[in-house]
ZABA-416084 format. One line per 2 residues: number of its first residue (from 1); their letters; for each residue x, y, z of N, C-alpha, C. Coordinates in steps of 0.05 Angstrom, whole numbers, plus 5000, padded with zeros to 4 digits. Layout:
NUM = a = X:Y:Z:X:Y:Z:X:Y:Z; ...
% end
This chain:
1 = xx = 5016:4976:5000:5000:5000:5000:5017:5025:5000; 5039:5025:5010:5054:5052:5021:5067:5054:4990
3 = xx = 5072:5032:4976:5089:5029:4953:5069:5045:4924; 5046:5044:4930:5024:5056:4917:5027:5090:4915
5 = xx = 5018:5094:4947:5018:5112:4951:5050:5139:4943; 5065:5122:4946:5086:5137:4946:5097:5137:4908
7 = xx = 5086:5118:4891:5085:5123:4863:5066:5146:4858; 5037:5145:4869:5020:5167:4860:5029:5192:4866
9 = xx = 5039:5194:4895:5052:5225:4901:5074:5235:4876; 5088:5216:4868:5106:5222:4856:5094:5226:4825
11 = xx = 5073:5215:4816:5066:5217:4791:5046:5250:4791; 5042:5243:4818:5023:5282:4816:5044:5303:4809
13 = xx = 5071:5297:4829:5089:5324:4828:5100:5323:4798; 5100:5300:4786:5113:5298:4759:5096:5319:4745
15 = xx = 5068:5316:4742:5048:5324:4735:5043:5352:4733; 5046:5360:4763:5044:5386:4766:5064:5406:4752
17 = xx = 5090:5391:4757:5124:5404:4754:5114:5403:4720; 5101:5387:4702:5090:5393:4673:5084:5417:4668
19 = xx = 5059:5412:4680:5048:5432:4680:5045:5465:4681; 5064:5464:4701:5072:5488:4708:5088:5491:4693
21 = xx = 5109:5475:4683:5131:5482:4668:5127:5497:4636; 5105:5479:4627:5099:5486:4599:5085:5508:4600
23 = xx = 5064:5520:4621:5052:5535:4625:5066:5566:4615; 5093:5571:4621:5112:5591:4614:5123:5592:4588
25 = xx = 5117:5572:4570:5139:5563:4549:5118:5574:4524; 5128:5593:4507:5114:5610:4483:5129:5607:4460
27 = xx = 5114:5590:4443:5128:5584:4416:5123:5605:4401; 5089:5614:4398:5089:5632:4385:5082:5657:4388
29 = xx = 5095:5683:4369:5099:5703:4372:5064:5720:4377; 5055:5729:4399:5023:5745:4398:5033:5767:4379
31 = xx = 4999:5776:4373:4992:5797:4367:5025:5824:4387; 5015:5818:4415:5023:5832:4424:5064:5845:4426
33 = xx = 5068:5819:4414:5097:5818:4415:5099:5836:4382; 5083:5839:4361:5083:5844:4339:5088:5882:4335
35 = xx = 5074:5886:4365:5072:5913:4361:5100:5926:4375; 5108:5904:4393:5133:5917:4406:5151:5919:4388
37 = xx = 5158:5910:4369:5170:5895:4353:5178:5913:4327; 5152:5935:4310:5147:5954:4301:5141:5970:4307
39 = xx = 5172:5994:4309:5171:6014:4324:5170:6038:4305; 5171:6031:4276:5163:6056:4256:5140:6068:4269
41 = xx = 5147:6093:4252:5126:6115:4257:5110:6128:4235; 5095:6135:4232:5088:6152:4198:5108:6180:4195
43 = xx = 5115:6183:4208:5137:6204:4200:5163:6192:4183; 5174:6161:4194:5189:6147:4186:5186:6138:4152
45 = xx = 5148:6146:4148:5146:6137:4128:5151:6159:4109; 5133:6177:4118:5128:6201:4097:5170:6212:4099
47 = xx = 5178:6211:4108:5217:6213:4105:5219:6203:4085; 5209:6171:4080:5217:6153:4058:5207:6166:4035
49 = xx = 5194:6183:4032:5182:6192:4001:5203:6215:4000; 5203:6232:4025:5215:6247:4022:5261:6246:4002
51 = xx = 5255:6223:4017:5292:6213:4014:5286:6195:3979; 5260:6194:3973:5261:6171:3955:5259:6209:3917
53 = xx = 5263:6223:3936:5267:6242:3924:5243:6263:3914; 5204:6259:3930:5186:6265:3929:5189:6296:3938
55 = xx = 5168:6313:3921:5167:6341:3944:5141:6331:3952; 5148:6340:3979:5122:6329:4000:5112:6347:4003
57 = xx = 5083:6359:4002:5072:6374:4015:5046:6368:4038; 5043:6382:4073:5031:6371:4091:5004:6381:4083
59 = xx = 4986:6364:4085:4951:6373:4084:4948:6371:4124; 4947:6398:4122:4936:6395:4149:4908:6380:4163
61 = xx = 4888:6371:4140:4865:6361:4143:4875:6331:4143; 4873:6314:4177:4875:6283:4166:4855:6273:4157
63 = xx = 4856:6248:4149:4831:6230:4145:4824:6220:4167; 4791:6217:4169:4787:6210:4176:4794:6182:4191
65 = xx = 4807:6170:4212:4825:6150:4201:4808:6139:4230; 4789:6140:4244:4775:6124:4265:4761:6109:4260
67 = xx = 4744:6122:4233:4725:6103:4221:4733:6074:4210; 4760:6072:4207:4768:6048:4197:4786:6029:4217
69 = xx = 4778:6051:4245:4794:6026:4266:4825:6031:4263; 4834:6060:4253:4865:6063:4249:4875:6086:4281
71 = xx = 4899:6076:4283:4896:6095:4313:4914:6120:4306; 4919:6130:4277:4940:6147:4272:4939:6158:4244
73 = xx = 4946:6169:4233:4941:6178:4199:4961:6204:4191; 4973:6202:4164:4982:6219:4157:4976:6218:4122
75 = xx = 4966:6250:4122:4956:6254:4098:4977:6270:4078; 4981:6275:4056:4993:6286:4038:5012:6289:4016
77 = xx = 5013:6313:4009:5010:6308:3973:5043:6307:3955; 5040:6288:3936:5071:6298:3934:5062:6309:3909
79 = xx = 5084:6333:3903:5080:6354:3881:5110:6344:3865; 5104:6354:3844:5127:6361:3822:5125:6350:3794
81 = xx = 5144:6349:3774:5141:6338:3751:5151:6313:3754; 5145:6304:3729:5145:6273:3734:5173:6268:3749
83 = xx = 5169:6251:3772:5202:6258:3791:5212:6224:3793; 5242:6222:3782:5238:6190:3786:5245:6183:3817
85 = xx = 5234:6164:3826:5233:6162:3855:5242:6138:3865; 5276:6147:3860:5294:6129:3872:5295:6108:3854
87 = xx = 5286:6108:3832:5289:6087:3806:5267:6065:3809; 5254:6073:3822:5233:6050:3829:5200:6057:3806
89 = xx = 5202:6079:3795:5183:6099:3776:5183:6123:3781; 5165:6126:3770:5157:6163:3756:5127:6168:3782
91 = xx = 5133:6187:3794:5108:6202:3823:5092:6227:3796; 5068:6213:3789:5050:6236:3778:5046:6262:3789
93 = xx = 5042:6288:3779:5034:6315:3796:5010:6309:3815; 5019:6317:3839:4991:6323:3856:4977:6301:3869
95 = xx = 4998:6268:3867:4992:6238:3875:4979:6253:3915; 4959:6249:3915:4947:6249:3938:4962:6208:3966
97 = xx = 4972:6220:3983:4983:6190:3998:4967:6195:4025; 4952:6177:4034:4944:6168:4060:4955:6148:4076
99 = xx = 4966:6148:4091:4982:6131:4102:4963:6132:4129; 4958:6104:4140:4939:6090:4163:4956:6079:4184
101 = xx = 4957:6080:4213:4973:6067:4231:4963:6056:4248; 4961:6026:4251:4943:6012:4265:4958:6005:4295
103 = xx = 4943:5993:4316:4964:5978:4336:4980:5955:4330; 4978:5933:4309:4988:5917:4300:4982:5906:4274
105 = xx = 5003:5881:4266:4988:5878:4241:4967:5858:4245; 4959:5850:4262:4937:5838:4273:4910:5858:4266
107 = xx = 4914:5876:4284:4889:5898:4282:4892:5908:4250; 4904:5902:4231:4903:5913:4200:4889:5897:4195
109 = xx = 4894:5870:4196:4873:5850:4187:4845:5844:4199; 4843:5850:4226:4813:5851:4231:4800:5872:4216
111 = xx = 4811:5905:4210:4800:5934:4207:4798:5919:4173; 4817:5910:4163:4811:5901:4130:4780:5880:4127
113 = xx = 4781:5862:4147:4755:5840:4150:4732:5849:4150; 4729:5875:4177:4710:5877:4186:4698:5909:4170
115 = xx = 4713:5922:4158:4705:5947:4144:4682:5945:4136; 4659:5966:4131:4643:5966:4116:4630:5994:4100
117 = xx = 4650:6009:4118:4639:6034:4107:4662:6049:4089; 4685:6036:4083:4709:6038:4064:4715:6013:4057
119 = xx = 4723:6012:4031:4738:5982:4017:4774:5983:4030; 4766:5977:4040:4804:5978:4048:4819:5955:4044
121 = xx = 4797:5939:4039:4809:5900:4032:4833:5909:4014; 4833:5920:3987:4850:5925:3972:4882:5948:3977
123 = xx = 4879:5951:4011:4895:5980:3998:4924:5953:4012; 4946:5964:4005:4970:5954:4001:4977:5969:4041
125 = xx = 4984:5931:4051:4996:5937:4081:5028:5927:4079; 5037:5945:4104:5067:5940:4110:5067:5944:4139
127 = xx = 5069:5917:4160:5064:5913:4185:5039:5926:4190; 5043:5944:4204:5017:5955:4221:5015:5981:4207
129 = xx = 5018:5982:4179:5013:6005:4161:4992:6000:4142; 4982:6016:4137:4963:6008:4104:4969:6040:4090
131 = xx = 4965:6033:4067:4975:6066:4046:4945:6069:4030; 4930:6093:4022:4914:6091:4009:4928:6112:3983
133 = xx = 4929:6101:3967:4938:6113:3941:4933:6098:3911; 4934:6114:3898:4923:6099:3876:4951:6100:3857
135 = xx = 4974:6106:3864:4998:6105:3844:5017:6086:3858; 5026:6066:3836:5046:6039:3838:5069:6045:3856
137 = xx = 5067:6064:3835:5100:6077:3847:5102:6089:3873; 5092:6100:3880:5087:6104:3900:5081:6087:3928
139 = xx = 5069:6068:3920:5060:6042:3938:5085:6024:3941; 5107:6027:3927:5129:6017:3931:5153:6030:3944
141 = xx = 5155:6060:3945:5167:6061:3968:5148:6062:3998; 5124:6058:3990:5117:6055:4019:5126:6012:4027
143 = xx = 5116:6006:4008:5127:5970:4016:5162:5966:4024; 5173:5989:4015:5203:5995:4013:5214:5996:4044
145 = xx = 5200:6008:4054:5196:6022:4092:5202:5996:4107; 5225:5987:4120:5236:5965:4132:5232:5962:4152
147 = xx = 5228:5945:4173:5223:5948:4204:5249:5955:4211; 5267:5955:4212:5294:5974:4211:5293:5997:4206
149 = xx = 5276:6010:4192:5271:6040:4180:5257:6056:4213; 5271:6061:4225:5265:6064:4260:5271:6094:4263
151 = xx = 5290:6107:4257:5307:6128:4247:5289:6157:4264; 5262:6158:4251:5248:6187:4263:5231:6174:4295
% end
């Protein structure tokens, strides 16, 4: 009987010492590690047009950017003649850029799911960014923007 007893004690603590052990052990990366993680800023971005050789100009009016579940926004226009931009293409006069800043790229993908009062399914994301623009070229130095691009 004692020989019983003293296997079961021992098979609980095994049990527990499991338990508890795996309990701490995180294979995978949360939502929440995603945001610590991307520490760009939209200033970091709107730089990148700037350095990609854009004249930027600020619209002091943002967008609306609550309606779509974004917690941040930077609006505005790049001006000039056809400007090549960093060899990546040609920035049309007057290309209007919205740039969207979510808490993660988690929350990009629920705000893309659940939208209904903007199509945003389509606009082009980079981490916890989305760009609303309608020029290629342009959408590529925003995809260009590195999680290394930390700088501003």
């Amino acid at each position: 009987m004692k020989i019983k007893t003293a296997i079961a004690l021992i098979l609980t603590a095994l049990l527990l010492l499991q338990t508890t052990g795996c309990g701490t052990l995180k294979l995978d990366p949360s939502p929440e590690d995603s945001i610590a993680a991307d520490t760009r800023t939209l200033a970091a971005f709107k730089q990148a047009f700037i350095d990609a050789g854009c004249t930027v100009t600020h619209d002091s009016n943002k967008p609306m950017f609550k309606i779509i579940g974004a917690v941040d926004a930077v609006h505005f226009y790049v001006k000039g003649e056809d400007i090549d931009v960093g060899g990546v293409g040609v920035a049309r006069f007057d290309d209007v850029v919205k740039i969207y800043q979510y808490e993660s790229p988690f929350a990009v993908a629920q705000a893309k799911e659940k939208s209904k009062t903007v199509n945003i399914k389509a606009w082009p994301e980079n981490g916890k960014f989305i760009i609303e623009t309608s020029n290629k070229d342009l959408i590529k130095i925003f995809e260009q923007v590195a999680l290394s691009d930390n700088t501003i």
